[in-house]
C-alpha positions in Angstrom: 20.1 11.8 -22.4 20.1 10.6 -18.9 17.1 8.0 -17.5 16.8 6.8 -14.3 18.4 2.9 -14.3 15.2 0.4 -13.8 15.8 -2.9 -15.6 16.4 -5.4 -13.4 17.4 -8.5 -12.5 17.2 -11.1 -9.7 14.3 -11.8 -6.5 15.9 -15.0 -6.0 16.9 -13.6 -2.5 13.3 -14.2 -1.7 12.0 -16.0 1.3 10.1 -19.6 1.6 7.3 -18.1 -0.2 7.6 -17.4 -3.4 14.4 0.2 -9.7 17.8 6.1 -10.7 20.3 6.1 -11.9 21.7 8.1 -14.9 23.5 7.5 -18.1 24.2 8.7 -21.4 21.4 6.5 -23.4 18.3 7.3 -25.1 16.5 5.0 -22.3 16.9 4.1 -18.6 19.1 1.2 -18.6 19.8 -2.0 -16.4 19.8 -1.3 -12.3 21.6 -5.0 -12.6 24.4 -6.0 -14.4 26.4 -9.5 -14.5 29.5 -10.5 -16.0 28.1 -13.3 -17.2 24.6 -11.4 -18.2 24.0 -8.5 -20.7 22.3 -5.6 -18.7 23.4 -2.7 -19.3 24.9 -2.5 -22.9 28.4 -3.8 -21.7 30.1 -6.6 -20.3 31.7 -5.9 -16.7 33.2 -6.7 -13.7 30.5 -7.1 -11.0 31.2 -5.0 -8.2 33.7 -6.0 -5.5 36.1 -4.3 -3.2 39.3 -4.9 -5.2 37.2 -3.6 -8.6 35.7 -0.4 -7.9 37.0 2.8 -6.0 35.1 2.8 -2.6 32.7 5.5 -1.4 34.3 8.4 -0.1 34.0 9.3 3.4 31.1 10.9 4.5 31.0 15.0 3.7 29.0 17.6 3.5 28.2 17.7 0.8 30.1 14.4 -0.3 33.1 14.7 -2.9 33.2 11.2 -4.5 36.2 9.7 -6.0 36.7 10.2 -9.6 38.0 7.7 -11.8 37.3 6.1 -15.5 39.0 3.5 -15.3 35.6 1.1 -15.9 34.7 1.9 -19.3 31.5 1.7 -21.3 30.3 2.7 -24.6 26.9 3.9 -25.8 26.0 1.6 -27.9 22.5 2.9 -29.1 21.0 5.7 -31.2 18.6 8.2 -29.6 15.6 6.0 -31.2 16.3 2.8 -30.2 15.9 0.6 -26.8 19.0 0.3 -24.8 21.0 -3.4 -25.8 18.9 -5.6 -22.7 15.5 -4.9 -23.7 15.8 -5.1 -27.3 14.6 -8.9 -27.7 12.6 -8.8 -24.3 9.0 -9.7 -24.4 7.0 -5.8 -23.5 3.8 -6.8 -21.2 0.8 -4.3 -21.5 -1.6 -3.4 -18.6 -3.0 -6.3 -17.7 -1.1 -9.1 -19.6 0.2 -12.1 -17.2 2.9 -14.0 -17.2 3.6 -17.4 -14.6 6.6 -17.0 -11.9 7.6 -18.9 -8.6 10.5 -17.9 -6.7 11.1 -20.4 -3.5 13.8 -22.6 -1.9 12.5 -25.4 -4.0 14.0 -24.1 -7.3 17.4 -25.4 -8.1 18.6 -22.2 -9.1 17.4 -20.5 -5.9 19.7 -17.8 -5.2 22.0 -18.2 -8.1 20.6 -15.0 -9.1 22.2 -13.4 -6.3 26.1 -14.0 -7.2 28.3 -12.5 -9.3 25.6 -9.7 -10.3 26.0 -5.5 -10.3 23.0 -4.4 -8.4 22.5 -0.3 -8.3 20.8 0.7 -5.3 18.3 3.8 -5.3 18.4 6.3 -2.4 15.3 4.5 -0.8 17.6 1.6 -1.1 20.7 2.9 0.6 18.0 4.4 3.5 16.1 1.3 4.2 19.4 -1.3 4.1 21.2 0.8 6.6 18.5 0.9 9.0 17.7 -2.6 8.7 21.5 -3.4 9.7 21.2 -0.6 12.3 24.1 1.2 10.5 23.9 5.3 9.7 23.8 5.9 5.9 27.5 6.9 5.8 28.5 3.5 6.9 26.7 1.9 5.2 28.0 2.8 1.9 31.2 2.8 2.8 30.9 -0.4 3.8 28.5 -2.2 1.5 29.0 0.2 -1.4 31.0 1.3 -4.2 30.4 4.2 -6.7 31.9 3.9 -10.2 32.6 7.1 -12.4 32.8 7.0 -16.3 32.6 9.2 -18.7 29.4 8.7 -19.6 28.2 8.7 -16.3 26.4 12.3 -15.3 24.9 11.5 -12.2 26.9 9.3 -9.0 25.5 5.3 -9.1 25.7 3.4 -5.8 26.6 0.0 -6.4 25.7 -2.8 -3.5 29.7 -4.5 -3.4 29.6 -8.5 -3.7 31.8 -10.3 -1.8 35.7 -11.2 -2.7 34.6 -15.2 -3.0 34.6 -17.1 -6.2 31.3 -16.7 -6.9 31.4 -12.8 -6.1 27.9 -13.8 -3.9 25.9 -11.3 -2.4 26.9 -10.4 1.5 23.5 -10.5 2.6 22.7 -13.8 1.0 22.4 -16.8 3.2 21.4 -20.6 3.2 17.6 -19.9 3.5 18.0 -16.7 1.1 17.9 -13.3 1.8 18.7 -12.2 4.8 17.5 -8.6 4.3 14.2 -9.4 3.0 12.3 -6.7 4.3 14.5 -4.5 2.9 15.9 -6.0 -0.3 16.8 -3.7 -3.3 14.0 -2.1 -5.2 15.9 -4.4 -9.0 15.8 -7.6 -6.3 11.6 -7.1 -5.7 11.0 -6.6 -9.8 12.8 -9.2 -11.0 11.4 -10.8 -13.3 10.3 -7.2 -15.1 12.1 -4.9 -16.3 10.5 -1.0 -16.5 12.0 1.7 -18.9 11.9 5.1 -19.4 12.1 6.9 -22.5 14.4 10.0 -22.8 12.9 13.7 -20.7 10.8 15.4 -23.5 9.6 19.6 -22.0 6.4 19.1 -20.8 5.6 15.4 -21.0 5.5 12.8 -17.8 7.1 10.0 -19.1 5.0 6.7 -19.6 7.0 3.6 -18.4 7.3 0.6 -20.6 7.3 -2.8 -18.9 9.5 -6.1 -20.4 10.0 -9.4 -19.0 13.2 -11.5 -18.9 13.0 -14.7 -19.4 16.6 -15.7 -18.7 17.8 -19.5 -18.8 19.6 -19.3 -15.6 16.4 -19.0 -13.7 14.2 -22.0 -13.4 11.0 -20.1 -11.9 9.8 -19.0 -15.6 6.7 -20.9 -15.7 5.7 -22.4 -12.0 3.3 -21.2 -9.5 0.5 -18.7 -10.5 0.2 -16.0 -13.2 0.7 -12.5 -12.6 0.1 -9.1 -14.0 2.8 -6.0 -13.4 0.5 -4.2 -11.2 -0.4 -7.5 -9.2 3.5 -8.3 -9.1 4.4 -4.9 -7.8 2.2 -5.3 -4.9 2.7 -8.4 -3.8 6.7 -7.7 -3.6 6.2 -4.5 -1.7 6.8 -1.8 -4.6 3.5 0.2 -5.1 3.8 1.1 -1.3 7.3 2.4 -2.1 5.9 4.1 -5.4 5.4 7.7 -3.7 9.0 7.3 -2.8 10.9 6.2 -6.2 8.6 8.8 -8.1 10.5 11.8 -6.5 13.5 9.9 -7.2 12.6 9.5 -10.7 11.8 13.1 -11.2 15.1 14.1 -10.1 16.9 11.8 -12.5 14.7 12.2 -15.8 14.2 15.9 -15.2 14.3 18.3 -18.6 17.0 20.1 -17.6 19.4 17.1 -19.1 17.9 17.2 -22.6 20.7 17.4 -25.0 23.1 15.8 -22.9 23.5 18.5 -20.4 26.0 17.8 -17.1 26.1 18.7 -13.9 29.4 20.5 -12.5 31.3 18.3 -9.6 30.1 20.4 -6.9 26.1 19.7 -8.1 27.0 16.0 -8.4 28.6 16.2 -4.6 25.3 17.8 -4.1 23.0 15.0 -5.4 25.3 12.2 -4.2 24.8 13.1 -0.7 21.2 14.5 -0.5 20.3 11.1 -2.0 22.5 8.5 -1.1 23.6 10.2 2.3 20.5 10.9 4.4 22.3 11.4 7.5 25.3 13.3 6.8 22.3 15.2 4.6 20.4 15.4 8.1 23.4 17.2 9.7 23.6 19.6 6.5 20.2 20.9 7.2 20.3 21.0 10.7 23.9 21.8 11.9 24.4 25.3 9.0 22.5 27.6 8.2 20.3 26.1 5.9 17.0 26.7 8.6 18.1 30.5 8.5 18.2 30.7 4.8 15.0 29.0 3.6 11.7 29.3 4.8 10.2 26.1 6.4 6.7 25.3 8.3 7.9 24.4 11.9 6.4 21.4 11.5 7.9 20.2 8.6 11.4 20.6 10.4 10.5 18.8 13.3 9.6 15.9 10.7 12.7 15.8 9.4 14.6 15.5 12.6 13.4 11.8 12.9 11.5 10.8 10.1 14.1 9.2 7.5 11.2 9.6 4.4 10.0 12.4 5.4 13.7 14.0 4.9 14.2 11.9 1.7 11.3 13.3 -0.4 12.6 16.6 1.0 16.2 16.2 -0.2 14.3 15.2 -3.8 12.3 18.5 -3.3 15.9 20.5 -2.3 17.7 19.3 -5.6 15.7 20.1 -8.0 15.7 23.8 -6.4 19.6 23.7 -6.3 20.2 21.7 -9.1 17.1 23.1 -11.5 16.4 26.2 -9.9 12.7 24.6 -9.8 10.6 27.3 -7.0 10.5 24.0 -4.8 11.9 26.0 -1.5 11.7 29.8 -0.8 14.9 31.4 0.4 14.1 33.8 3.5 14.6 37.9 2.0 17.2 38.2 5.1 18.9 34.9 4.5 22.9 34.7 5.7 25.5 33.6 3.5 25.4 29.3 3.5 27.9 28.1 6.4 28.1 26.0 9.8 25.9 27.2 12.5 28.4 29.6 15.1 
C-alpha cells in the first residue's frame, strides 16, 4: 500500500534558539534516511550528485528519469510497523518529552550531514522562493528523484553535497541558513508521525513516535514538550492546511491493493506537486481555462499566489488521477492543447 513518508529525522539546522511520499509498505515510512541511520527499512547511499539520477528538465507535464538502479526491499507484513519505528517510544496526546536544540550542543548540526531528506511539495515551493529560484531550478539544482520498483509515486530528495561528510548545502557555521524555510522532516525532528495503510471510508489517525538516537545530544535538556506544543513552536500546525491536501493525495483509497499509477499519471503528479511553476504555465498557457469551469476569482489567485495554486494542483490530481468530482469540465470544452 502506499503512505505518505513522515518519519523524520534531524532540526539540528535550527537557529540560536533552540513530513508524502509513497511506498510499497503497510505504513508511511522515513522522510529521512542516513547511511549511517536506519530510516526507511534499508541501508543507502544519502543523496548526492554522483548517486542519484538528477531531476529531469522542467516539462509539462514532467517525464522523470527512470531507473532502479537503488534498490530496496519490503521488509514488513501488511500488519506490522515499518523497520524505524518498531522499537520507538509512541507519545499519546498530551505526553511530554524534554528537547533543546542550540549552538551549544556538541553535536549541533551533525544531524544535518550525510542524511537523505525527502522534501514535500510545500517544501520544494517554499525553498525555491526563499533562494529566489523558480521551482524548476530549484530541483534541478538542489534535487534528485530516485525510482525503484517499489516506488509508485515520484520522491524529491534534497541532494547533499559531494564533501566527505555528504553535509547539507544550506548548512552553515551558525546552522541553517534556510531557517524560515527548512524542510517539513528538519521542523519534526525529534518525532516521528505515521500513517497506517488507506482503509474505504476511514480518515486515517496518525501515530506519533519519538527517536531518541545517540548521535544527538539534545535528548533531555531545556524544557518538556508535548507533539501539539512542538508542532507549533517549529512552525508546522500553520503549514497543517497545506500537508493535509498533500497527504490526501498520497494515502488516497484508490492505491489499496497495491494499485499503480501509469507513467503519464506519475508525470502528472510529479509536476503538479513538485513543479508549481512549470504547473503555473500548464494552467495558464493551454487550454486548461477553456476546459474546466473556474470562478474568475479563483484564477486570478492562482496567477500569483504560490498556495493558493498548490492546494489547487492537490484538488486537480485527485480529479485526473482519481476521477474524484473535484473540478467540473465545461460541456463545450476543446480537446487539451497549448493556447493558439
Amino acid at each position: 500500500m502506499i503512505a505518505p513518508t513522515t518519519v523524520t529525522a534531524g532540526s539540528g539546522c535550527g537557529p540560536t534558539t533552540g513530513y508524502a511520499l509513497p511506498t510499497v509498505t503497510a505504513w508511511s515510512t522515513a522522510r529521512r534516511t542516513s547511511p549511517s541511520r536506519w530510516r526507511c527499512g534499508r541501508r543507502a547511499p544519502c543523496a548526492t550528485a554522483s548517486s542519484l539520477p538528477p531531476v529531469p528538465a522542467t516539462g509539462i507535464p514532467a517525464a522523470p528519469e527512470r531507473d532502479v538502479s537503488m534498490s530496496s526491499k519490503i521488509a514488513n507484513p501488511v500488519s506490522e510497523l515499518p523497520y524505524p519505528l518498531r522499537d520507538k517510544r509512541t507519545l499519546e496526546a498530551g505526553q511530554q518529552f524534554r528537547f533543546a536544540c542550540h549552538p551549544g550542543l556538541d553535536c549541533f548540526t551533525d544531524c544535518c550531514a550525510n542524511v537523505n531528506i525527502l522534501l514535500t511539495p510545500l517544501d520544494v515551493l517554499q525553498l525555491s522562493r526563499r533562494l529566489g529560484l523558480e521551482t524548476g531550478d530549484f530541483l534541478r539544482r538542489h534535487t534528485l528523484t530516485p525510482f525503484t520498483k517499489e516506488l509508485q509515486l515520484p520522491v524529491v530528495v534534497l541532494k547533499m553535497n559531494d564533501d566527505e561528510k555528504k553535509t547539507c548545502p544550506f548548512v552553515g557555521d551558525q546552522g541553517c541558513t534556510v531557517y524560515q524555510a527548512r524542510p517539513w522532516s528538519c521542523r519534526m525532528y525529534p518525532l516521528a508521525m505515521a500513517l497506517p495503510p488507506a482503509r474505504a471510508g476511514q480518515e486515517p489517525e496518525p501515530m506519533y513516535f519519538l527517536f531518541e538516537d545517540d548521535f544527538c545530544h539534545g535528548h533531555g535538556q531545556g524544557q518538556d514538550w508535548t507533539v501539539e506544543s512542538w508542532q507549533a513552536n517549529q512552525g508546522l500546525a500553520e503549514r497543517d492546511h497545506l500537508e493535509e491536501g498533500f497527504r490526501r493525495v498520497v494515502t488516497h483509497p484508490w492505491f489499496i491493493g497495491g494499485r499503480q499509477l501509469d507513467i503519464r499519471r506519475m508525470d502528472m503528479f510529479y509536476t503538479a506537486c513538485y513543479d508549481l511553476d512549470a504547473f503555473r504555465r500548464f494552467v495558464f498557457d493551454t487550454t486548461f481555462l477553456k476546459r474546466f469551469e473556474m470562478e474568475d476569482e479563483l484564477i486570478e489567485k492562482l496567477r500569483s499566489d504560490d498556495e493558493e495554486l498548490l492546494q489547487f494542483a492537490f484538488r486537480w490530481l485527485r480529479f485526473a488521477l482519481f476521477a474524484e468530482p473535484t473540478m467540473q469540465v465545461r460541456p463545450d470544452a476543446p480537446a487539451s492543447g497549448r493556447n493558439p
